[in-house]
PDB file as gemmi writes it, atoms N, CA and C in Angstrom:
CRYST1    1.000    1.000    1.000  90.00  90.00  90.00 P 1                      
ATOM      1  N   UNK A   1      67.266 -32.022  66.748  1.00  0.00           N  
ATOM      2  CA  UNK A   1      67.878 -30.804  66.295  1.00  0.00           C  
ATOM      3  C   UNK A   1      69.361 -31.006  66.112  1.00  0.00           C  
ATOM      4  N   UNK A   2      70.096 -30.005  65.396  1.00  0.00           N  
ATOM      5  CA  UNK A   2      71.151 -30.433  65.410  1.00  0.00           C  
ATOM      6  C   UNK A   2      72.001 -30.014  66.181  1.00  0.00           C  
ATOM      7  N   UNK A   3      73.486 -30.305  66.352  1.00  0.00           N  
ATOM      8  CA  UNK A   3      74.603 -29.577  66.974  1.00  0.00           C  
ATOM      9  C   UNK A   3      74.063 -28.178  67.871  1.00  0.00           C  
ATOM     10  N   UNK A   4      74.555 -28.040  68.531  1.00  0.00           N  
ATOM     11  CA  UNK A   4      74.579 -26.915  69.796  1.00  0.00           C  
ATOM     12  C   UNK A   4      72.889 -26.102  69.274  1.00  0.00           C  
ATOM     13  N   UNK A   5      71.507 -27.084  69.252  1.00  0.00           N  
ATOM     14  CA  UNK A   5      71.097 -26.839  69.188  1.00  0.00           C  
ATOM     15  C   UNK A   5      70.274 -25.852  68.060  1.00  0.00           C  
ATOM     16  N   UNK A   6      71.095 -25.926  66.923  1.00  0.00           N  
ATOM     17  CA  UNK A   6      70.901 -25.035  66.089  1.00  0.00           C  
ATOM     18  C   UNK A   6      70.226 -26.027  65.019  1.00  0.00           C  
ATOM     19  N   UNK A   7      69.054 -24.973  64.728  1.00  0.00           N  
ATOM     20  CA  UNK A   7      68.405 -25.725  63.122  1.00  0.00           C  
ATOM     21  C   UNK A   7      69.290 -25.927  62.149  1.00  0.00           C  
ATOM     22  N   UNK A   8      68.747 -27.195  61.541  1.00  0.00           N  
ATOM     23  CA  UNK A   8      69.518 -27.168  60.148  1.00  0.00           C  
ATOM     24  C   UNK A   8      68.593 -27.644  59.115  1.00  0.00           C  
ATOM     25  N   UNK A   9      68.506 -27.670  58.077  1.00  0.00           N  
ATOM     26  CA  UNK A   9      67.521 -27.506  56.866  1.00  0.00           C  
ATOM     27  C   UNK A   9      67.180 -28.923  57.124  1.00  0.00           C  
ATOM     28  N   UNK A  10      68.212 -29.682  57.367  1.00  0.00           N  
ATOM     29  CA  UNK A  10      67.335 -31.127  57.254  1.00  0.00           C  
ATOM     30  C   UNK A  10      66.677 -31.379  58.413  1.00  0.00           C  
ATOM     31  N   UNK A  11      66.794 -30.956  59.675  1.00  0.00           N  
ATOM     32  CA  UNK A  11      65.796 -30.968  60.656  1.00  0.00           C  
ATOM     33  C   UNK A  11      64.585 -30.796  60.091  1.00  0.00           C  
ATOM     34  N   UNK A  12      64.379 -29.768  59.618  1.00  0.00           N  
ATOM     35  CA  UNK A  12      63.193 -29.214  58.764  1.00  0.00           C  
ATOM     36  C   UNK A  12      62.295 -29.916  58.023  1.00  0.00           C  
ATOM     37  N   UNK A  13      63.024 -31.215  57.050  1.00  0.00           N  
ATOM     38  CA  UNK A  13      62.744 -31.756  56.055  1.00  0.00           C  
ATOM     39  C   UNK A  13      62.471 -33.019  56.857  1.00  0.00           C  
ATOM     40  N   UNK A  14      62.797 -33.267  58.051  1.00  0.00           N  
ATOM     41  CA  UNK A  14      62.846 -35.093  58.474  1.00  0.00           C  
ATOM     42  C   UNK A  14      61.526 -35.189  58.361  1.00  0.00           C  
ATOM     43  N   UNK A  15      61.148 -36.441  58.475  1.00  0.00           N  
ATOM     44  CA  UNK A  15      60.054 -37.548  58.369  1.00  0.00           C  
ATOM     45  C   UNK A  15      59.396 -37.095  60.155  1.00  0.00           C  
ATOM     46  N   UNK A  16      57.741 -37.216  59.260  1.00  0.00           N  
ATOM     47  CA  UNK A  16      57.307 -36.550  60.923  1.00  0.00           C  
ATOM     48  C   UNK A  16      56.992 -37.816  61.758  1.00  0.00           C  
ATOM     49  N   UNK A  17      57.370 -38.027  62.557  1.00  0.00           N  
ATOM     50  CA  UNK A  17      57.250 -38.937  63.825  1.00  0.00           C  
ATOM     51  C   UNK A  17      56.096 -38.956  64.232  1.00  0.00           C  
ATOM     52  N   UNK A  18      55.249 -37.662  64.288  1.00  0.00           N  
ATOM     53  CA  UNK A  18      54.318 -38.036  65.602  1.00  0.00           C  
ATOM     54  C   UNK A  18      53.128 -38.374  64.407  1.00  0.00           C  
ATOM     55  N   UNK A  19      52.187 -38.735  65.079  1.00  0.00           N  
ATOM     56  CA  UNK A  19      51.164 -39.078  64.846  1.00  0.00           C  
ATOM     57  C   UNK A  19      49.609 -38.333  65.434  1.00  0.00           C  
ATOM     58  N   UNK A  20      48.807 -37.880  64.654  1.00  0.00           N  
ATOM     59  CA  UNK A  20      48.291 -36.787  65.469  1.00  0.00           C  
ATOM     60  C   UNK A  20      46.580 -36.991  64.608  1.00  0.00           C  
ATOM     61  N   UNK A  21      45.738 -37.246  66.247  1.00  0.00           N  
ATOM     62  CA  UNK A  21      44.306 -37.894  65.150  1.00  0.00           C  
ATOM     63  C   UNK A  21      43.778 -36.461  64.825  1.00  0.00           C  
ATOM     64  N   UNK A  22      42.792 -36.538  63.803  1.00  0.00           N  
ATOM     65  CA  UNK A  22      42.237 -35.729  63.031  1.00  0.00           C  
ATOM     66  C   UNK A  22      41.466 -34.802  63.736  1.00  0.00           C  
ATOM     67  N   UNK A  23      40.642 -35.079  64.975  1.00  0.00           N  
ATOM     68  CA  UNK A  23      40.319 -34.179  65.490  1.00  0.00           C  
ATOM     69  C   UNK A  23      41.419 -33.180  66.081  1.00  0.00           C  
ATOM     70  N   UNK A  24      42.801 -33.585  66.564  1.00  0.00           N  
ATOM     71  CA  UNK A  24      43.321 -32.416  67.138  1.00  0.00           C  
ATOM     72  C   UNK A  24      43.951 -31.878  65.959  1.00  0.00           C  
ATOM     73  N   UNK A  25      44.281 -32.389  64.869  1.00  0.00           N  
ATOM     74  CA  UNK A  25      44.293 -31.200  63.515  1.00  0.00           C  
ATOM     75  C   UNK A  25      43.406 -30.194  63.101  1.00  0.00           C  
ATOM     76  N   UNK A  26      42.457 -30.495  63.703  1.00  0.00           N  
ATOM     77  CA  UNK A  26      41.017 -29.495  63.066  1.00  0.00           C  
ATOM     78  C   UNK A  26      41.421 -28.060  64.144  1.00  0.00           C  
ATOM     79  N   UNK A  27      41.843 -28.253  65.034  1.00  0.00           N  
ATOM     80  CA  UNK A  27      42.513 -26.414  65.263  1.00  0.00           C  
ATOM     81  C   UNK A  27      43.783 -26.063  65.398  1.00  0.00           C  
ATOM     82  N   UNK A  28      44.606 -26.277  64.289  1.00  0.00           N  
ATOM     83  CA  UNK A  28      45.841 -26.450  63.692  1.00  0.00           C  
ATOM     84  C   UNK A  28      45.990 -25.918  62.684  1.00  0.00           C  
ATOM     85  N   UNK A  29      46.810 -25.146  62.954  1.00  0.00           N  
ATOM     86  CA  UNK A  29      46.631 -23.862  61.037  1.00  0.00           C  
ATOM     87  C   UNK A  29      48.363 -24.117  60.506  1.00  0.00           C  
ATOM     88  N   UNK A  30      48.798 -24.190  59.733  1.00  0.00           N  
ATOM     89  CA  UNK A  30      49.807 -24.311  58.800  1.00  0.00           C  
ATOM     90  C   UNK A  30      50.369 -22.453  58.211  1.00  0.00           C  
ATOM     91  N   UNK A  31      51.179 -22.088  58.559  1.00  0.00           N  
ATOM     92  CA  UNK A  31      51.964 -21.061  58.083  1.00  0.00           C  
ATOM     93  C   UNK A  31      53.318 -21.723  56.828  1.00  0.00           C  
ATOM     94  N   UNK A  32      52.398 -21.502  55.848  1.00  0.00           N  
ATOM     95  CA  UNK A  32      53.718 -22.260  54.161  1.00  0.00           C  
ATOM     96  C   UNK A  32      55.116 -21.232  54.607  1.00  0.00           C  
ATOM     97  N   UNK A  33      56.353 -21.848  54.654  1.00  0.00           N  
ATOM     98  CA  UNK A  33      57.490 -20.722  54.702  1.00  0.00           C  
ATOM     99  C   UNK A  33      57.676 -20.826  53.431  1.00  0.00           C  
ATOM    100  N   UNK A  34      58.168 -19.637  52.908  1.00  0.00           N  
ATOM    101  CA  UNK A  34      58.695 -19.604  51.482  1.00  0.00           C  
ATOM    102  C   UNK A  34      59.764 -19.938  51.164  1.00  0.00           C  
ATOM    103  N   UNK A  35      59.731 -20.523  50.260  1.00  0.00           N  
ATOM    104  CA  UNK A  35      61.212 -21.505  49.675  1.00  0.00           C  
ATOM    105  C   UNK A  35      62.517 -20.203  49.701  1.00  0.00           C  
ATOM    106  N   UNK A  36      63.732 -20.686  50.375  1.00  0.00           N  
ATOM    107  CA  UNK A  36      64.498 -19.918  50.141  1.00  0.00           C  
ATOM    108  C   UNK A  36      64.804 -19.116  51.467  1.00  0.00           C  
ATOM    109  N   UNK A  37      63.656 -18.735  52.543  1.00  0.00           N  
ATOM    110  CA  UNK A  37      63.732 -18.068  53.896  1.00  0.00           C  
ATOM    111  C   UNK A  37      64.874 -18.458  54.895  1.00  0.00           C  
ATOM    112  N   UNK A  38      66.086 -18.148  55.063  1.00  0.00           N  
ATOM    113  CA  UNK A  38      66.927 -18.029  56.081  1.00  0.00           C  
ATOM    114  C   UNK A  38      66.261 -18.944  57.368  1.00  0.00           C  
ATOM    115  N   UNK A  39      67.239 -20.099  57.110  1.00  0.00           N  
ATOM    116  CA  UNK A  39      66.381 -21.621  58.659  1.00  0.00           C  
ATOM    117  C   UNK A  39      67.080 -20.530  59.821  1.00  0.00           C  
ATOM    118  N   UNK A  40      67.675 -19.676  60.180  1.00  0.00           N  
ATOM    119  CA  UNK A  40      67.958 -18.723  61.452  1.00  0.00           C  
ATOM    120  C   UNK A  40      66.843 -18.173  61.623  1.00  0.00           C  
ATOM    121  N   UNK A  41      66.129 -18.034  60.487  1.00  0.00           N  
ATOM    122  CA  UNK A  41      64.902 -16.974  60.803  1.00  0.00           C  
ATOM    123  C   UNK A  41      63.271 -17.748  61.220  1.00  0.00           C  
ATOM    124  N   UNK A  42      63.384 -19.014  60.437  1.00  0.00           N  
ATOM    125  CA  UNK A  42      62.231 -19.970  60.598  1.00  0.00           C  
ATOM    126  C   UNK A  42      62.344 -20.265  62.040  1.00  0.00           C  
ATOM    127  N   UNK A  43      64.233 -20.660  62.592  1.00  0.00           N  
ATOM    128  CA  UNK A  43      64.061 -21.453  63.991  1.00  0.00           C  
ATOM    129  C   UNK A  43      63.989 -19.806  64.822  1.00  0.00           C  
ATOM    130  N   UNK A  44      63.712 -18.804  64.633  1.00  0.00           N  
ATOM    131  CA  UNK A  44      63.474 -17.491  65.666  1.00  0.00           C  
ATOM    132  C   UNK A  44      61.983 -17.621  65.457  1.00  0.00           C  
ATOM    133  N   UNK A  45      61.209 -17.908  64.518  1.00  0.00           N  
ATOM    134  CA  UNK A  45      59.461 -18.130  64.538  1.00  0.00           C  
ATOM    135  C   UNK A  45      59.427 -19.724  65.370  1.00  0.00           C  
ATOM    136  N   UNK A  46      59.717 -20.601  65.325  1.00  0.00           N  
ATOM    137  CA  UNK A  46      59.762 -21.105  66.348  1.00  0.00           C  
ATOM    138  C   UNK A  46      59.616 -21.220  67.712  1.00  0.00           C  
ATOM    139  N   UNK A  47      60.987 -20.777  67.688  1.00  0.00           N  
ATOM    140  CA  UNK A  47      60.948 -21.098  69.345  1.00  0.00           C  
ATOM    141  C   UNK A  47      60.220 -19.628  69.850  1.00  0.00           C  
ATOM    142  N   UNK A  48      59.901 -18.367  68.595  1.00  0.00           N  
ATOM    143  CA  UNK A  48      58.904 -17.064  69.154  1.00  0.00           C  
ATOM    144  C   UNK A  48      57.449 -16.935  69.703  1.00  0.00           C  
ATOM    145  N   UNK A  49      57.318 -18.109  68.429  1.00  0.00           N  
ATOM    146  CA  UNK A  49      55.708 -18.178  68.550  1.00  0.00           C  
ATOM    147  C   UNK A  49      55.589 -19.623  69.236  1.00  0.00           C  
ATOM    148  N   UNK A  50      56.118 -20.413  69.823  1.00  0.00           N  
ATOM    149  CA  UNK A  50      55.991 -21.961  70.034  1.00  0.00           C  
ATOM    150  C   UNK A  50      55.395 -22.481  69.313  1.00  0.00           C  
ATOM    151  N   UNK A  51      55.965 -22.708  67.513  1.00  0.00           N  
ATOM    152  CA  UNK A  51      55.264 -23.000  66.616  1.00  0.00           C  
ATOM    153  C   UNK A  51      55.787 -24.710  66.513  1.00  0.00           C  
ATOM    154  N   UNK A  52      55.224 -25.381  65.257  1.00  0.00           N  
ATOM    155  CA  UNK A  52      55.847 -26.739  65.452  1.00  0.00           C  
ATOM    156  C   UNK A  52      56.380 -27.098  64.099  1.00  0.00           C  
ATOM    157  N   UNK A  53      57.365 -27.105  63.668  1.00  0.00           N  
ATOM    158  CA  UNK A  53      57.662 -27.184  62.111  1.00  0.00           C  
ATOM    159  C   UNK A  53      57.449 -28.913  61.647  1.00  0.00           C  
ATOM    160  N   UNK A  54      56.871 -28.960  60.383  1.00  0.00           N  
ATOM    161  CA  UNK A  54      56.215 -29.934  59.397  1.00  0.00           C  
ATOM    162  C   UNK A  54      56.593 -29.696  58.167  1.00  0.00           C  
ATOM    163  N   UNK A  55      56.727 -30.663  57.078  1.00  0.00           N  
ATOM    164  CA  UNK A  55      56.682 -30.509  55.603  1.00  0.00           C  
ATOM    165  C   UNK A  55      55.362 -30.900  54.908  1.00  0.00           C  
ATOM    166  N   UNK A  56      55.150 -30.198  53.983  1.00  0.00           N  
ATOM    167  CA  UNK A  56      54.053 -30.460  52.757  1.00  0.00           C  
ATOM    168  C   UNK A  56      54.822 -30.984  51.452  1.00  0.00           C  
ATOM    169  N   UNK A  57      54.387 -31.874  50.942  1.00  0.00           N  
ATOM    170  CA  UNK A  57      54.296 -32.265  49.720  1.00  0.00           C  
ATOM    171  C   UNK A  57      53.458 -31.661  48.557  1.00  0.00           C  
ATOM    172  N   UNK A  58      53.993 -30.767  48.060  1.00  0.00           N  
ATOM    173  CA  UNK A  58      52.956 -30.335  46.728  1.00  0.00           C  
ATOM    174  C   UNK A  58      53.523 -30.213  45.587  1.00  0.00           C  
ATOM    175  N   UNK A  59      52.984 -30.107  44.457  1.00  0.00           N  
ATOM    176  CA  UNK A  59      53.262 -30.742  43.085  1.00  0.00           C  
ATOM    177  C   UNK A  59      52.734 -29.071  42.390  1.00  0.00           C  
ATOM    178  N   UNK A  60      54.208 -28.680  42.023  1.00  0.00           N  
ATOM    179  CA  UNK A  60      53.834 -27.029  41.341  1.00  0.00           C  
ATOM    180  C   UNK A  60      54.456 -27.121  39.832  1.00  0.00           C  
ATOM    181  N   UNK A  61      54.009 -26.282  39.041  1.00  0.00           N  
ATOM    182  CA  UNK A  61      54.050 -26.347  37.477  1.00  0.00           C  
ATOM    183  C   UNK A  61      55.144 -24.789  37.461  1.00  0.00           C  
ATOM    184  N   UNK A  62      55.949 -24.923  36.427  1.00  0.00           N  
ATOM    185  CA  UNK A  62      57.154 -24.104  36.009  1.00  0.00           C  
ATOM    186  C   UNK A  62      56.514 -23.452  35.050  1.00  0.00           C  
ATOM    187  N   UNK A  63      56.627 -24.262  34.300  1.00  0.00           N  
ATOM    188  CA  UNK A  63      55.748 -23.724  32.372  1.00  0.00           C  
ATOM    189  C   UNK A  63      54.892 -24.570  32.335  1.00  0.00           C  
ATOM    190  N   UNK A  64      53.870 -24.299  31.691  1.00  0.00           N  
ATOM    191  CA  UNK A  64      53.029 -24.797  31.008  1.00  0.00           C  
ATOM    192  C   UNK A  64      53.275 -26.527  30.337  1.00  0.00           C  
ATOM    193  N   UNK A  65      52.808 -27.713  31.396  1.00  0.00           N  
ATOM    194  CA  UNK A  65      53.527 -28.651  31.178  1.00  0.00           C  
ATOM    195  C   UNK A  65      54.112 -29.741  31.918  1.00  0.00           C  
ATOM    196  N   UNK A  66      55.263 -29.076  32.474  1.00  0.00           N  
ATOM    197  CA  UNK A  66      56.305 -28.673  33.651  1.00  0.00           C  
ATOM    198  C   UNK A  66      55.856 -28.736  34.689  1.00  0.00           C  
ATOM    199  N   UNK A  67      55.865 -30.077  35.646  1.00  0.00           N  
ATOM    200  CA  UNK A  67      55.529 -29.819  37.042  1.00  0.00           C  
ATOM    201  C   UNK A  67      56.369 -30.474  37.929  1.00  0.00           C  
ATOM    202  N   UNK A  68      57.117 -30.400  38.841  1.00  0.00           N  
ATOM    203  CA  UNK A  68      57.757 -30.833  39.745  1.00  0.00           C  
ATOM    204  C   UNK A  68      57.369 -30.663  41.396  1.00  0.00           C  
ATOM    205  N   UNK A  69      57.759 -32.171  42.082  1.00  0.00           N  
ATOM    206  CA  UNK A  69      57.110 -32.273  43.388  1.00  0.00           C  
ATOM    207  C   UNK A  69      58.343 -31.521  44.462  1.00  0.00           C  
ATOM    208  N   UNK A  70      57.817 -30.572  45.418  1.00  0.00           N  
ATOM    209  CA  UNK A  70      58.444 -30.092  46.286  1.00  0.00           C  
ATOM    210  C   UNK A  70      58.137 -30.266  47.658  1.00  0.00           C  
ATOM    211  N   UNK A  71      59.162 -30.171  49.001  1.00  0.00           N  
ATOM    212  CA  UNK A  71      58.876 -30.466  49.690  1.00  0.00           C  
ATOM    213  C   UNK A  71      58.741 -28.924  50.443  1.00  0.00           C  
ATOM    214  N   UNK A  72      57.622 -28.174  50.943  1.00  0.00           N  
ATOM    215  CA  UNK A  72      57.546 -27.056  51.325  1.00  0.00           C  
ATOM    216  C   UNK A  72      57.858 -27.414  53.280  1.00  0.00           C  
ATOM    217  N   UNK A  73      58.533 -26.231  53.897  1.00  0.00           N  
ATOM    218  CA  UNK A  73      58.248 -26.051  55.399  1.00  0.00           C  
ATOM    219  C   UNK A  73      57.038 -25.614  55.405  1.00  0.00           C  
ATOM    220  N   UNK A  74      56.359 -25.965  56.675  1.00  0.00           N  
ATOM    221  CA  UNK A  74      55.440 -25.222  57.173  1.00  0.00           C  
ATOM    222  C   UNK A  74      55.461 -25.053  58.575  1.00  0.00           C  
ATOM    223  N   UNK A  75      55.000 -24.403  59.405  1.00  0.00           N  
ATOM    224  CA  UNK A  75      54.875 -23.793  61.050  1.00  0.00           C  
ATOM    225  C   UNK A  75      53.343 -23.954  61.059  1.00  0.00           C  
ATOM    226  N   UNK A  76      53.294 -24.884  62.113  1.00  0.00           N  
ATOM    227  CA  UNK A  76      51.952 -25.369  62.321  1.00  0.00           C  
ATOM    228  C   UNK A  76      51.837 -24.617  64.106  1.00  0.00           C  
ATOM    229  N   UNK A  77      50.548 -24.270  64.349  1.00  0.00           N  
ATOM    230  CA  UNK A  77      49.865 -23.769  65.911  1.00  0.00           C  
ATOM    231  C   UNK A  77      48.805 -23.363  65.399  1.00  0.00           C  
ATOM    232  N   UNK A  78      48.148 -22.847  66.411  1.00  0.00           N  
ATOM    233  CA  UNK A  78      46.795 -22.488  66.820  1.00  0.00           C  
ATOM    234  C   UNK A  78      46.473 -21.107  65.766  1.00  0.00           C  
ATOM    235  N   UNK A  79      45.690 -20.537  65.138  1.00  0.00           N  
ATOM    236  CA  UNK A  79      45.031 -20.130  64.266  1.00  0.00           C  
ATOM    237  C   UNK A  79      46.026 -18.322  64.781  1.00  0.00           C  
ATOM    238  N   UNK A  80      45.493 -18.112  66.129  1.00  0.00           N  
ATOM    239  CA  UNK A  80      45.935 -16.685  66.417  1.00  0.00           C  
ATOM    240  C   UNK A  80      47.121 -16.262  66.541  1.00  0.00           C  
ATOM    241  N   UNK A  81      48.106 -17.778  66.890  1.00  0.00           N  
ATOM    242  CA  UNK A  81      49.565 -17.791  66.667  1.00  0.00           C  
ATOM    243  C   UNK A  81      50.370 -17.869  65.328  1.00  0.00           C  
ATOM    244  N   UNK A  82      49.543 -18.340  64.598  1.00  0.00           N  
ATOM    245  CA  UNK A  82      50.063 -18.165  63.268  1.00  0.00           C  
ATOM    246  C   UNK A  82      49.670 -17.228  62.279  1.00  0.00           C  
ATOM    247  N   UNK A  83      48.544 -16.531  62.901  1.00  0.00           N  
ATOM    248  CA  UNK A  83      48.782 -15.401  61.937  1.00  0.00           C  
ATOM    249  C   UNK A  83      48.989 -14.389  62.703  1.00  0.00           C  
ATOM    250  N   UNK A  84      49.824 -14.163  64.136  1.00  0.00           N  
ATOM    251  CA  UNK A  84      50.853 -13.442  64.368  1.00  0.00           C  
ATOM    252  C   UNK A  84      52.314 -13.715  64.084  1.00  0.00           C  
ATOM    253  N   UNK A  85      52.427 -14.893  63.500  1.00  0.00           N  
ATOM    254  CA  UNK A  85      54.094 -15.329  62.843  1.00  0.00           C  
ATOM    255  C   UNK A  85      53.497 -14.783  61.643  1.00  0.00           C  
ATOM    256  N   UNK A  86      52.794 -15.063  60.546  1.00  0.00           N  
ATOM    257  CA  UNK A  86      52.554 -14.610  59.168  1.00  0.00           C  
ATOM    258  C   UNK A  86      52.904 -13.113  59.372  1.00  0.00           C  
ATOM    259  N   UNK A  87      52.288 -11.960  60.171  1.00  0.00           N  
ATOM    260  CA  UNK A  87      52.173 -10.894  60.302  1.00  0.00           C  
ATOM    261  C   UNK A  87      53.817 -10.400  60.865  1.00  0.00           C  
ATOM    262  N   UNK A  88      54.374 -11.344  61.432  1.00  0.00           N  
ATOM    263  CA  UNK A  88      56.060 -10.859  61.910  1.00  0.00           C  
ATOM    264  C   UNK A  88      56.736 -11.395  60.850  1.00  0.00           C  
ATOM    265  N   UNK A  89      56.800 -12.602  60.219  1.00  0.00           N  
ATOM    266  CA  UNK A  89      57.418 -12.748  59.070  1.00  0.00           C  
ATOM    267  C   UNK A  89      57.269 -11.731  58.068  1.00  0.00           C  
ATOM    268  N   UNK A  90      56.106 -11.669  57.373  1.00  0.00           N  
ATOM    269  CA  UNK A  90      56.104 -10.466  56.599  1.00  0.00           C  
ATOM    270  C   UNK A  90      56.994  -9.140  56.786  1.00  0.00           C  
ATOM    271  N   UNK A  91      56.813  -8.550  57.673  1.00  0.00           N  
ATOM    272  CA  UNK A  91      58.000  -7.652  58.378  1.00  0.00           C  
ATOM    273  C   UNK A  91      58.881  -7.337  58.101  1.00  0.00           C  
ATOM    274  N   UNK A  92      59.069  -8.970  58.620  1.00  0.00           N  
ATOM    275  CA  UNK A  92      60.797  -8.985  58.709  1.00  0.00           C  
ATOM    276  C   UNK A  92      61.278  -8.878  57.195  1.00  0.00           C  
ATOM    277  N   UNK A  93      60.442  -9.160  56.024  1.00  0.00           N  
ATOM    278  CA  UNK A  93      61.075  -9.325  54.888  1.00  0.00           C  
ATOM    279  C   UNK A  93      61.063  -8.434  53.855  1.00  0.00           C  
ATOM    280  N   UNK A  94      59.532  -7.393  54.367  1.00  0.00           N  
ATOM    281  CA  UNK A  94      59.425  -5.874  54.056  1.00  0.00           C  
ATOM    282  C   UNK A  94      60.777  -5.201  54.382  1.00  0.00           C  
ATOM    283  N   UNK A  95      61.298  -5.489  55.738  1.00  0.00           N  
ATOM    284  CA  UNK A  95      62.410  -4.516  56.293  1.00  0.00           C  
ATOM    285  C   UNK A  95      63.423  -5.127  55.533  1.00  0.00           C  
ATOM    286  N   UNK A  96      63.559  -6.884  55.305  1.00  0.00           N  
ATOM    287  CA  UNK A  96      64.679  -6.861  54.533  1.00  0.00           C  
ATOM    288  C   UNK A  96      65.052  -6.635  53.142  1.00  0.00           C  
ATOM    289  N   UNK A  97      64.206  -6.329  52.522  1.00  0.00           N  
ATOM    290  CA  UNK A  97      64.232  -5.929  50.942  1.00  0.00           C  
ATOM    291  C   UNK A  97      63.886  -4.177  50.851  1.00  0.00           C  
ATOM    292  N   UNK A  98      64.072  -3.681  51.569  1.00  0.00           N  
ATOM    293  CA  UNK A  98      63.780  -2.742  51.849  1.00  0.00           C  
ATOM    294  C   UNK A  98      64.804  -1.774  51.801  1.00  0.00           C  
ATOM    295  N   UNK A  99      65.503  -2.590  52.262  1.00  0.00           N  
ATOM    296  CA  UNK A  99      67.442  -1.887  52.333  1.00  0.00           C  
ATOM    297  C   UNK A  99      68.215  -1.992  50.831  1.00  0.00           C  
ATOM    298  N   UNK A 100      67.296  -2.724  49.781  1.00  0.00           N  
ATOM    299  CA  UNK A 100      67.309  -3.071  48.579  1.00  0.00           C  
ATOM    300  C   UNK A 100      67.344  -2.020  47.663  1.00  0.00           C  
ATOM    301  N   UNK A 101      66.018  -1.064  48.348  1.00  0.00           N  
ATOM    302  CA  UNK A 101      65.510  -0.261  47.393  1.00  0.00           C  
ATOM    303  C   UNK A 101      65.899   1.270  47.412  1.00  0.00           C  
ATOM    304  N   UNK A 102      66.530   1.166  48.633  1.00  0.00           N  
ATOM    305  CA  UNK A 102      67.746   2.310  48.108  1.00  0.00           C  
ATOM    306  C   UNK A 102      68.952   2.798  47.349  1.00  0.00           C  
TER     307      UNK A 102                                                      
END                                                                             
């Protein structure tokens, strides 16, 4: 992690170290963060839910054509923990666009 403990985007992005056999992936669920989400807010799902942050590699299309490879966050735990982060993230982003629409 970085400096006084605080996330920083490239924490996020490093190369994953551990190594983890396939059976203990099979009850391991992946929460995608959306490109763009405030890393203050990813490292509060964190250390909230004792989640474990990972990157995905996926290959998304712009136009018709047009595809470029991205490196997505994801928050990896146990099935009931992550879709109580999905369900608090959401929330949080209802409430923050929310102040938008006044």
């Amino acid at each position: 992690m970085g400096k006084d403990n605080i996330l920083r985007i490239d924490d996020l992005l490093a190369d994953e170290d551990e190594t983890t056999t396939e059976e203990s992936d099979e009850a391991l669920f992946d929460l995608v963060i959306p490109p763009g989400l405030p890393v203050t807010l990813i490292q509060e799902m964190i250390i909230e839910f004792d989640l474990v942050s990972h990157t995905k590699d996926v290959v998304t299309e712009v136009e018709e054509g047009e595809s470029f490879e991205m490196k997505l966050i994801v928050l990896r735990g146990d099935k009931e923990t992550v879709e109580r982060a999905n369900k608090y993230l959401w929330e949080v982003i209802d409430d923050r666009t929310a102040y938008f629409e006044d």
